[in-house]
C-alpha positions as CSV (number, residue, x, y, z in Angstrom):
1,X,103.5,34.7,97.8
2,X,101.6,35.6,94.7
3,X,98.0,36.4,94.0
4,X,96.7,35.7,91.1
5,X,92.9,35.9,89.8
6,X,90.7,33.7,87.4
7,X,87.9,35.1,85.5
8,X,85.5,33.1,83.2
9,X,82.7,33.6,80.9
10,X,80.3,31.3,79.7
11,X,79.7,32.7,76.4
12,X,81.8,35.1,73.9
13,X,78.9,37.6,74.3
14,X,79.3,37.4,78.0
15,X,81.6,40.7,79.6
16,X,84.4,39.8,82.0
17,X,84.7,43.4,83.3
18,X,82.7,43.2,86.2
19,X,84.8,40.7,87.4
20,X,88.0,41.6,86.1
21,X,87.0,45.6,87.8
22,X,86.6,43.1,91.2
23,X,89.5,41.5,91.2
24,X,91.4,44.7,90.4
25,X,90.2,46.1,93.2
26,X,91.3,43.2,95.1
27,X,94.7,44.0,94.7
28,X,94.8,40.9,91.9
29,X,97.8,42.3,89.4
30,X,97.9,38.8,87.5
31,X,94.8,37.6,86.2
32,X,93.8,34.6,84.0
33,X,90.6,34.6,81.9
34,X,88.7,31.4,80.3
35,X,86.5,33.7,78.1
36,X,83.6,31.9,76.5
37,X,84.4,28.5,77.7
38,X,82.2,26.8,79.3
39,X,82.5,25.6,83.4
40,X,81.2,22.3,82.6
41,X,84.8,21.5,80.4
42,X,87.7,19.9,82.9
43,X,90.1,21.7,80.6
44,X,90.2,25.3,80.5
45,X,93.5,26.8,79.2
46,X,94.1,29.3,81.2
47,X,93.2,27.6,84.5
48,X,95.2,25.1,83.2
49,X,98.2,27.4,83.0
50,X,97.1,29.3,86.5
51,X,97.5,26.1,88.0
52,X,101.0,25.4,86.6
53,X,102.3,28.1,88.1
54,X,101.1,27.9,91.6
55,X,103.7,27.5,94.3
56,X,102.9,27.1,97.9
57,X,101.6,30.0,99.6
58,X,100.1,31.5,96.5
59,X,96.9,32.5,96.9
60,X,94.0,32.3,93.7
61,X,91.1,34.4,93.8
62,X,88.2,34.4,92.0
63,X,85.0,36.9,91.8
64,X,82.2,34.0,92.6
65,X,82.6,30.5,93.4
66,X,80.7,29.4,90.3
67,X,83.4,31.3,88.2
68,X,85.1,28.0,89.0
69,X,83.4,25.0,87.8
70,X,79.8,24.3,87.0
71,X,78.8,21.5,89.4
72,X,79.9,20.8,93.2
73,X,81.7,18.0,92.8
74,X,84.2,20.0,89.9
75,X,84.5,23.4,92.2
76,X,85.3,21.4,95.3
77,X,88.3,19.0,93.0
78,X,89.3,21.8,91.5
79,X,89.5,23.7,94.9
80,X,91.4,20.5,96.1
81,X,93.8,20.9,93.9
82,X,94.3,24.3,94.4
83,X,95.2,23.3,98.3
84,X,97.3,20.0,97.6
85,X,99.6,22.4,96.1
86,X,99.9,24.5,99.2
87,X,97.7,27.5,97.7
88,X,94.7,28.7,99.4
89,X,91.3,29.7,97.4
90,X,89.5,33.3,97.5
91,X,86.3,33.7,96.3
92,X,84.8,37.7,96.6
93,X,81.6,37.2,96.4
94,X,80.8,34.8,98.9
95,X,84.3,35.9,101.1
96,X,85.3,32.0,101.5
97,X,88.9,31.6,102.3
98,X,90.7,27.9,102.6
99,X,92.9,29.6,104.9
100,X,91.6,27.4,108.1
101,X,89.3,24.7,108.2
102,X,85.7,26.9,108.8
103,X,86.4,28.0,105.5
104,X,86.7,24.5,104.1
105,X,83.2,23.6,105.0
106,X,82.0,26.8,104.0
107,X,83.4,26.6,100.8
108,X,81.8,22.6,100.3
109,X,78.3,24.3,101.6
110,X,78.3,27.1,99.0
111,X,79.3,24.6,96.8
112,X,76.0,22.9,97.4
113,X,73.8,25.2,97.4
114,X,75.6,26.9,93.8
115,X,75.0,22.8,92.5
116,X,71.4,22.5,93.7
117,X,70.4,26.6,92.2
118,X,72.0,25.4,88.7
119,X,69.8,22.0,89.2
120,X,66.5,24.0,90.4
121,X,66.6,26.3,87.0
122,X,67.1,23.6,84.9
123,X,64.3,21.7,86.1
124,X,62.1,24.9,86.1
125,X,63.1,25.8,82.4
126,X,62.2,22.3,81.6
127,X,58.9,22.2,83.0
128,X,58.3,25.4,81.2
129,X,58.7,24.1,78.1
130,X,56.9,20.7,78.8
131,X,54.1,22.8,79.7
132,X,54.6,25.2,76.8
133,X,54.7,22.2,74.4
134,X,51.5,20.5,76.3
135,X,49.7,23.3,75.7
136,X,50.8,23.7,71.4
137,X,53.2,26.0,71.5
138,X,56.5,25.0,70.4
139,X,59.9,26.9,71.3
140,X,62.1,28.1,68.4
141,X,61.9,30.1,65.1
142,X,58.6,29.3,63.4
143,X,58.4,26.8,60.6
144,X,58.4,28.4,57.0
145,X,56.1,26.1,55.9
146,X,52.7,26.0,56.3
147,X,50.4,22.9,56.3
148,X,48.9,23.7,52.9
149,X,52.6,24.1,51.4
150,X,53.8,21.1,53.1
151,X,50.5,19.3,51.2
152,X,51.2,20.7,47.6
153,X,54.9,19.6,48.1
154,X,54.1,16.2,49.5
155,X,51.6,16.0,46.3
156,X,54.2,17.7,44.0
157,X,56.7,14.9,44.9
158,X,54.2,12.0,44.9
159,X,53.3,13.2,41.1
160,X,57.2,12.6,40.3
161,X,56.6,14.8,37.2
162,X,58.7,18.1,38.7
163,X,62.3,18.0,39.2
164,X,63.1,20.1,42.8
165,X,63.8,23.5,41.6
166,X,60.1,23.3,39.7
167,X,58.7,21.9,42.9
168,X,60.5,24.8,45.2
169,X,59.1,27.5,42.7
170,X,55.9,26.4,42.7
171,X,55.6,25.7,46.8
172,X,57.1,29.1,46.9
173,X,59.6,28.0,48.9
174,X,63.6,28.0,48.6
175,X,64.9,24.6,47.3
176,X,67.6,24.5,51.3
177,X,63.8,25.0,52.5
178,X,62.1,22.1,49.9
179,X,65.3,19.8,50.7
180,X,64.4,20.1,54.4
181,X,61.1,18.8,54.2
182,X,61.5,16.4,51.6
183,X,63.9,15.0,54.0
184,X,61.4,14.9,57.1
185,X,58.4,13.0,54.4
């Protein structure tokens, strides 16, 4: 029987220690890392190759349950998987086991309630910005150009008497900048 661990990050700026520091303590010696891969992606390469290499009785551990996948349906598949190839599933955090069948349900439960947190935020941070918008403001860097700039360009480019280097010189503006909002007029 071998034990071996998965660890992923969402992001590249996203730190794997605390994870790989909990597995570690686990008593994990092999450990795979997805790092900056996204859970939503079917494919993760070194999942992919962790799952290669399982043998029955082997066990797979992982810090969290969400470490896994990003939505229910992936985490339970992938935790399928995991047992059709006579392995059983560890998760730290939440100390599920697919070692007997309680485990089994508690493992598609966390699942869940993991699926319908993920869900809650995203409707939350989309209300936030609907209200946000609603209310003028707009998310995101602010524009360069003001509405009397954006006037003297739309009046500069009307006249057809300036090539786009003049017209960016005399908006005061970069011609990447003058190219962007000529190509929003």
């Amino acid at each position: 029987m071998t034990t071996f661990g998965y660890i992923r990050t969402s992001t590249r700026d996203q730190n794997a220690t605390l994870q790989r520091d909990a597995l570690e303590q686990a008593g994990v010696k092999k450990i795979y890392a997805d790092e900056g891969v996204s859970g939503t992606l079917a494919s993760r390469p070194e999942l992919d190759r962790l799952l290669d290499r399982l043998e029955p009785g082997d066990e797979v551990v992982a810090w969290k349950l969400d470490r896994m996948g990003r939505n229910t349906r992936h985490v339970l598949d992938l935790i399928e998987t995991i047992t059709d190839k006579g392995a059983i599933f560890r998760s730290l955090t939440e100390g599920i086991t697919t070692s007997g069948p309680m485990g089994k349900a508690m493992l598609t439960i966390m699942s869940a309630f993991a699926q319908l947190e993920r869900d809650t935020i995203v409707e939350r941070t989309r209300a936030g910005l609907d209200a946000a918008r609603a209310q003028g403001r707009v998310g995101g860097r602010p524009t360069k150009v003001d509405t009397k700039t954006l006037e003297r360009i739309r009046k500069l480019a009307a006249s057809g008497q300036h090539s786009r280097k003049e017209m960016a010189e005399m908006a005061g503006v970069s011609q990447a900048t003058l190219y962007r909002v000529l190509s929003r007029l």
